[in-house]
C-alpha positions as CSV (number, residue, x, y, z in Angstrom):
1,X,11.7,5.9,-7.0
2,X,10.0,2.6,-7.1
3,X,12.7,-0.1,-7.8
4,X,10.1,-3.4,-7.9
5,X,6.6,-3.2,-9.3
6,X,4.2,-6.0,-8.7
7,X,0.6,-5.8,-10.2
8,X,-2.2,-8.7,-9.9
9,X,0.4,-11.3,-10.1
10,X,-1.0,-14.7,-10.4
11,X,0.4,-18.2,-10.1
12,X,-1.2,-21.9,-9.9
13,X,0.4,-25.1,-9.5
14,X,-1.7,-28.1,-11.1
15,X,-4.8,-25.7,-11.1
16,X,-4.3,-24.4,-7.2
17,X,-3.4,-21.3,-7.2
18,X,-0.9,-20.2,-5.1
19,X,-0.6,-16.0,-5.7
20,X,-4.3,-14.8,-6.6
21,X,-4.2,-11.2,-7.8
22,X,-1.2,-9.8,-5.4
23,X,0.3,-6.4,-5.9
24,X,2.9,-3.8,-4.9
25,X,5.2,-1.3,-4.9
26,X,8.8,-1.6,-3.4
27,X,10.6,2.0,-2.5
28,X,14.1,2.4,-3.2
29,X,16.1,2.0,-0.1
30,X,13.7,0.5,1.8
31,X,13.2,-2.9,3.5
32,X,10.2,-4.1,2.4
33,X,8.8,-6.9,4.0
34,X,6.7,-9.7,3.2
35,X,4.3,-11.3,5.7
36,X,2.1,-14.7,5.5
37,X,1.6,-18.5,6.8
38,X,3.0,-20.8,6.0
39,X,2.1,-22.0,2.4
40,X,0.7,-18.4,2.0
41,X,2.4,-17.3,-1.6
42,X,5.2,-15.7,-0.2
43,X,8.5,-17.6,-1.7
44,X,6.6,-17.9,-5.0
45,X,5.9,-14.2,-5.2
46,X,9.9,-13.6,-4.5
47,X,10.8,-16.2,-6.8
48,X,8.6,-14.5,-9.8
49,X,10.4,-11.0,-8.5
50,X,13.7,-13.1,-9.3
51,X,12.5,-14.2,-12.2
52,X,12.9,-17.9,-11.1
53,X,9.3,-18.7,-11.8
54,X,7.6,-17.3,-14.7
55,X,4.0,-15.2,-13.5
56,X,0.7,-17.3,-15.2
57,X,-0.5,-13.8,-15.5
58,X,0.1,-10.1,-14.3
59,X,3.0,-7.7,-13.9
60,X,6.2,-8.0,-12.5
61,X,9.1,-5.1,-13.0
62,X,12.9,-5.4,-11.3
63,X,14.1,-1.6,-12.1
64,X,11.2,-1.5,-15.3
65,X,12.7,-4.8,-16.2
66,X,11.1,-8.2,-17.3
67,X,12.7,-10.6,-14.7
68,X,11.6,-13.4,-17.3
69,X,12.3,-11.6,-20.5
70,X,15.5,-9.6,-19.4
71,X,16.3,-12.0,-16.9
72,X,20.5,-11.3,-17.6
73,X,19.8,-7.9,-16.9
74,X,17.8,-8.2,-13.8
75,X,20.2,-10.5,-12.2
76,X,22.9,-7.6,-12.5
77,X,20.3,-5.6,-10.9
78,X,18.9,-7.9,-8.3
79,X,20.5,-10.7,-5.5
80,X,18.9,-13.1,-3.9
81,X,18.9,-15.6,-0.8
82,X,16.6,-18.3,-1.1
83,X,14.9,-20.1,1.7
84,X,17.0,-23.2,1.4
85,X,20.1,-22.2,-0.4
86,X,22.9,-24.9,-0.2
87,X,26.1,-24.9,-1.3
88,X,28.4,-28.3,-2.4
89,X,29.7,-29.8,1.2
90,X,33.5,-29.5,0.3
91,X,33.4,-25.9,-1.3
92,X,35.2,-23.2,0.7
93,X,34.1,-20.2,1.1
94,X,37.2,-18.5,-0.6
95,X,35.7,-20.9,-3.6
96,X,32.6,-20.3,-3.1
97,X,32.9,-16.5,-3.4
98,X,35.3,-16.7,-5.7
99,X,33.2,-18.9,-8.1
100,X,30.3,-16.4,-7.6
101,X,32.6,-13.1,-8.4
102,X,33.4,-15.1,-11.9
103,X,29.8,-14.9,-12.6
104,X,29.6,-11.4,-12.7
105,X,31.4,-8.1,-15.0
106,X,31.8,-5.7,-12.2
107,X,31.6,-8.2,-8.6
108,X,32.1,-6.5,-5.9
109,X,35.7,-7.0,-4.0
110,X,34.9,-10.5,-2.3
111,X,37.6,-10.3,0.1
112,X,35.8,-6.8,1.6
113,X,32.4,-8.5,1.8
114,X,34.3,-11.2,3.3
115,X,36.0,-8.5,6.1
116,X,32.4,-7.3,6.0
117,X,30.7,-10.3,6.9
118,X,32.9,-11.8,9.7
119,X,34.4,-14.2,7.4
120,X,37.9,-14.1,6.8
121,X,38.9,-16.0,9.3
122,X,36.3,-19.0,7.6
123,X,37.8,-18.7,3.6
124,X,39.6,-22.3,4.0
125,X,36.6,-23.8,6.4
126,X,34.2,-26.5,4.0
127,X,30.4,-25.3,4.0
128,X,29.8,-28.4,5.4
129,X,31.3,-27.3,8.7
130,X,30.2,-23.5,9.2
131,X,27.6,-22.7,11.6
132,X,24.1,-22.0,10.8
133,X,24.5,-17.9,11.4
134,X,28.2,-18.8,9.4
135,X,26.2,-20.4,6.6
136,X,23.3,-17.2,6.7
137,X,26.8,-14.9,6.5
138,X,27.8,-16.3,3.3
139,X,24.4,-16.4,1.7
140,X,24.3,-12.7,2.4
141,X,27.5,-12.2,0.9
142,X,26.9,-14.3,-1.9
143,X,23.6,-12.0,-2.8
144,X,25.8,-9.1,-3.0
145,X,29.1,-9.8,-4.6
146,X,27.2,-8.8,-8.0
147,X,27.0,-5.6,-6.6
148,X,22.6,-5.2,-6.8
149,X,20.7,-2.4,-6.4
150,X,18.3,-4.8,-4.3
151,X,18.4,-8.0,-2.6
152,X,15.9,-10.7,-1.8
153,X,16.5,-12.3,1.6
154,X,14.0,-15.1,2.1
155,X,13.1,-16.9,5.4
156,X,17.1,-15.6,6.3
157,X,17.2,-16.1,10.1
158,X,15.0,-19.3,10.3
159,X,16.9,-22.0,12.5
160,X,19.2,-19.2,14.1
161,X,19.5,-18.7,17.6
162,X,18.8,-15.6,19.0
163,X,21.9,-14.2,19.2
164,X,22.6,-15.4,15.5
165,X,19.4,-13.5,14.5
166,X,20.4,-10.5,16.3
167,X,23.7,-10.4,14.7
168,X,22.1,-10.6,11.4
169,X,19.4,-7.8,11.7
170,X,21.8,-5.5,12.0
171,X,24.0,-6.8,9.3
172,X,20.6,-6.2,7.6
173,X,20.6,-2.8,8.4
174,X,24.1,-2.1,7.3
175,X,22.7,-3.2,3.6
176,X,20.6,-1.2,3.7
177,X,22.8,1.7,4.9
178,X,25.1,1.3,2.3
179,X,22.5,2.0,-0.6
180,X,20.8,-1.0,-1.3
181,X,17.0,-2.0,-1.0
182,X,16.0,-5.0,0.8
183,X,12.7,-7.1,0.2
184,X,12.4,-9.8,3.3
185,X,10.6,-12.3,3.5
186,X,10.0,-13.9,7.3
187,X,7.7,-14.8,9.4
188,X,9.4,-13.5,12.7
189,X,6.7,-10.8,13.8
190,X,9.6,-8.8,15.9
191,X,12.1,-8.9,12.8
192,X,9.4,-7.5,10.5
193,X,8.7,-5.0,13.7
194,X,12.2,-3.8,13.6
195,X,13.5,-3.7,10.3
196,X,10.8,-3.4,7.4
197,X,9.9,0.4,6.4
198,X,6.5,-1.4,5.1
199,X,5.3,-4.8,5.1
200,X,3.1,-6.5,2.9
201,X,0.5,-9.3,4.3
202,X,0.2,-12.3,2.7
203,X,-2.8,-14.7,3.4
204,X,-3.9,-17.2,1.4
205,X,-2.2,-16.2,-2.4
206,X,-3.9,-13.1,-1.5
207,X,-2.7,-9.0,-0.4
208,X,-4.5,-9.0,3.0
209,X,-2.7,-5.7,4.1
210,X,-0.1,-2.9,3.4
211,X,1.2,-0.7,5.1
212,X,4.2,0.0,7.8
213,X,4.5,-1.8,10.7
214,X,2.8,0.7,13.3
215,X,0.0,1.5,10.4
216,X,-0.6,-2.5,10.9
217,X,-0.9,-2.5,14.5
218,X,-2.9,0.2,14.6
219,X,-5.4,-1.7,12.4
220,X,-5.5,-4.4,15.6
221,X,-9.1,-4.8,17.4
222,X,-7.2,-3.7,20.6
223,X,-4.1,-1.8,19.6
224,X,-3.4,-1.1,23.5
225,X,-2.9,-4.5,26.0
226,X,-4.0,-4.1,29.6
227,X,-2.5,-6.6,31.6
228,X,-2.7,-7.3,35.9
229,X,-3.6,-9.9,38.3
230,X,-6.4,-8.8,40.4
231,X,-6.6,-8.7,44.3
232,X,-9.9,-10.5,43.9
233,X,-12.0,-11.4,40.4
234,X,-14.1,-8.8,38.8
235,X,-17.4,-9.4,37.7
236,X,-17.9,-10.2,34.3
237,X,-20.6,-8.1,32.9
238,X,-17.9,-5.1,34.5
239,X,-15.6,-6.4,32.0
240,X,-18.1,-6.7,29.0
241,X,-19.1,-2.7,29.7
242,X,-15.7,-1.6,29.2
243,X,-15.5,1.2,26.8
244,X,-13.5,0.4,23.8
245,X,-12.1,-2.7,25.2
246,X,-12.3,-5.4,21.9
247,X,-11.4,-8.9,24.3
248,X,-10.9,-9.6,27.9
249,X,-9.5,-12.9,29.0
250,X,-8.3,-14.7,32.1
251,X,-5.8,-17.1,32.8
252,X,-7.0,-20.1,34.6
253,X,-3.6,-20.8,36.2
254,X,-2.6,-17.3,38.2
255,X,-6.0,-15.7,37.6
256,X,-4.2,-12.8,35.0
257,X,-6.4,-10.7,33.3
258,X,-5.9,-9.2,29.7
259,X,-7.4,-6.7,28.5
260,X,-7.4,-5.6,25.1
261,X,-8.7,-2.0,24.1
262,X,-7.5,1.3,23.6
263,X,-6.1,4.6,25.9
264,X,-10.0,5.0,27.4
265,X,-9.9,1.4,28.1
266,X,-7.0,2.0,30.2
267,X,-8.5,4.9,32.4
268,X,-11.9,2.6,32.1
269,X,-9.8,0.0,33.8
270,X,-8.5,1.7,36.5
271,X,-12.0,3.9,37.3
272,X,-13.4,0.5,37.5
273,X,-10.7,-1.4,39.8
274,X,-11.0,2.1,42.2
275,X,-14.7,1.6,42.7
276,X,-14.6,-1.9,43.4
277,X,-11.1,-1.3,45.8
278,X,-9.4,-3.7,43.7
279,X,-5.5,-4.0,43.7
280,X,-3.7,-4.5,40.6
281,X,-0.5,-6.6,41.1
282,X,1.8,-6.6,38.1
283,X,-0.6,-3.9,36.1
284,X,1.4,-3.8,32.9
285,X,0.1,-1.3,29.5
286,X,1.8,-1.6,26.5
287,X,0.6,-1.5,22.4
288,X,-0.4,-4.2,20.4
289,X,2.6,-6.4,18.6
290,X,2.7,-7.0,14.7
291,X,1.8,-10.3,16.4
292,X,-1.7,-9.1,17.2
293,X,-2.0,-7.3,13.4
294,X,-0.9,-10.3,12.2
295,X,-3.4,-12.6,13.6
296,X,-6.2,-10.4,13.1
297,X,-5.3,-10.1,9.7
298,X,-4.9,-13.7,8.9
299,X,-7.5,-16.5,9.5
300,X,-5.6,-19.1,11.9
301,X,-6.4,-22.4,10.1
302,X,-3.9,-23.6,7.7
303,X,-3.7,-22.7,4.4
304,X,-5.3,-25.1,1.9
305,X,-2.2,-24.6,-0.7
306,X,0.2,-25.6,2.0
307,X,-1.7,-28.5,3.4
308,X,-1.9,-30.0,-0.5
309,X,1.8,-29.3,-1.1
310,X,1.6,-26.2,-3.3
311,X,5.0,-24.3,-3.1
312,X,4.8,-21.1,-0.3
């Protein structure tokens, strides 16, 4: 059943526009995931999803709602996260989830989602003085105590360490577990990897790709990586005739060759160093990373819109 419908969505700030024509669908009881640079459109598409910013033109639906028009209903419907969500220094988090549980008919029980969340034992400590994964904890929890069908979690492990982010994937999963769909926006290629059911590419205001994460990678020039430090170089124009192989490069300081291609590159590769009596130290072969989709599908200059200060 699709909970979140987005069709040609368009929004400009002072005539630059920052989502050109984006669309799609969001599953429920999925993690959906949204992809792009910096600047890209990503928190402005979210924020018309939350109805927080009103589209200039096109389609957005929150459970076949108007987030703008039926904006009560749709925040009964939908949480959110924002990328910089603060809270007042000196508010508590027994205040602050208290306050938020008054906003709402039916809140959830905000002493479960505190149990839940690894925060009881933080209900008399001051924002001010949690922790950055602390502070992620009761954003999460804050998104929920209305009780959604779906949550927005935007940019949510940024600044984390990695034991932080770690921690929250799998509170991310437990969300999801528990019935509710998830739309995340990051740009931390192995989150995306390992959470979203589908992601959506973002370049530019602009869908560059959809699909799931393995569906992306496959999309890659070179969805397998060859990787080894010769015994002794190989000639170039050996290199260039390798079948399938999309790039080749070398690394000037240990003399590390990579190879990117596909499964006949690989038996290409080794033919080649047999003939030649070549030893591979350190041969490594493993598949393309939703690092490699995502730099094929993006162009690697800055986006204009972020460079002028147009909102991502």
């Amino acid at each position: 059943m699709t909970v979140i419908e987005v069709a040609d969505l368009r929004k400009a700030y002072s005539g630059r526009p920052a989502v050109d024509g984006v669309g799609f669908t969001v599953e429920e009881g999925e993690i959906f995931g949204i992809l792009g640079p910096n600047g890209a459109g990503k928190t402005t598409t979210v924020e018309c999803i939350a109805g927080l910013r009103a589209p200039d033109a096109g389609k957005v639906r929150v459970a076949g709602l108007d987030p703008v028009a039926d904006h009560d209903e749709v925040t009964r419907i939908l949480g959110t996260q924002l990328q910089e969500s603060e809270l007042q220094a000196k508010l508590t988090v027994r205040e602050a989830l208290e306050l938020y549980s008054a906003f709402y008919d039916r809140p959830a029980d905000w002493r479960a989602l505190a149990e839940r969340l690894g925060l009881t034992d933080k209900l008399t400590t001051r924002f001010a003085k949690l922790s950055g994964g602390q502070k992620q904890r009761l954003s999460i929890a804050l998104a929920l105590i209305g009780g959604p069908r779906v949550v927005v979690l935007d940019e949510l492990t940024t600044g984390l360490d990695p034991r932080a982010r770690r921690d929250t994937w799998r509170l991310i999963e437990e969300i999801r577990a528990s019935g509710v769909t998830v739309l995340l926006v990051t740009h931390f290629m192995e989150e995306a990897q390992r959470l979203c059911d589908r992601i959506a590419v973002i370049d530019r205001g602009r869908l560059a790709a959809l699909d799931t994460p393995s569906g992306l990678i496959r999309r890659t020039a070179g969805s397998t990586v060859i990787s080894f430090t010769p015994s002794r170089p190989l000639d170039p124009a050996d290199l260039a005739g390798l079948p399938g192989a999309a790039s080749t490069a070398t690394d000037a300081r240990d003399g590390r060759l990579t190879v990117n291609g596909t499964d006949e590159t690989v038996n290409a590769v080794i033919t080649l160093l047999a003939r030649h009596r070549i030893t591979a130290h350190q041969l490594r072969v493993s598949d393309a990373t939703l690092d490699d989709a995502f730099l094929d599908l993006t162009e690697t200059s800055a986006a204009p819109s972020a460079a002028k200060g147009v909102p991502a």
